[in-house]
C-alpha positions, -999 to 999 in steps of 0.1 A, spaced: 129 545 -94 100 520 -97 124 494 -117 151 494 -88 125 493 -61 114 461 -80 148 451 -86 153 453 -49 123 436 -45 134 404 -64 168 401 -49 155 403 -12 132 378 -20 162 352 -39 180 362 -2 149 354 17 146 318 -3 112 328 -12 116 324 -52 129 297 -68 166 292 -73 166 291 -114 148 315 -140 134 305 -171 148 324 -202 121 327 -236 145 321 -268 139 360 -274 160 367 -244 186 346 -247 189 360 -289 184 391 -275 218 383 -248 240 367 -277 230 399 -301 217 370 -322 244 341 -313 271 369 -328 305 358 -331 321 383 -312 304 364 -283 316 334 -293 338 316 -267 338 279 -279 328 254 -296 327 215 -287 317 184 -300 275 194 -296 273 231 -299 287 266 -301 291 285 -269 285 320 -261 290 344 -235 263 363 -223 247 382 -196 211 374 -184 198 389 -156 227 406 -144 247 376 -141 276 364 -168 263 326 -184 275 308 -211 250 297 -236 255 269 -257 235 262 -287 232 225 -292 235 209 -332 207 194 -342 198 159 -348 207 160 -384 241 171 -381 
């Protein structure tokens, strides 16, 4: 009861405009999301990273993990 009073609690505030409109995600979450970048989650991959569908935060995201300079 206490999580979806503060549940409530955050999404009458995004209504109200009072809390920004992005969130910040640690790299823990968004592992956590991808059940660490698995390839059934895998939707894509282009030219500077593979994608992967997600949810964060009870909203459906793609993720995409950029290649790094060396490759």
């Amino acid at each position: 009861a206490i999580h979806a009073a503060k549940e409530k609690e955050k999404l009458e505030g995004a209504l109200s405009g009072s809390t920004p409109p992005y969130r910040i995600f640690t790299w823990d979450d968004i592992v956590s999301a991808t059940s660490s970048f698995s390839e059934d989650l895998r939707i894509g991959m282009g030219a500077y990273g593979v994608v992967y569908k997600c949810t964060l935060h009870y909203t459906t995201v793609a993720v995409k993990v950029l290649h790094s300079n060396g490759n």
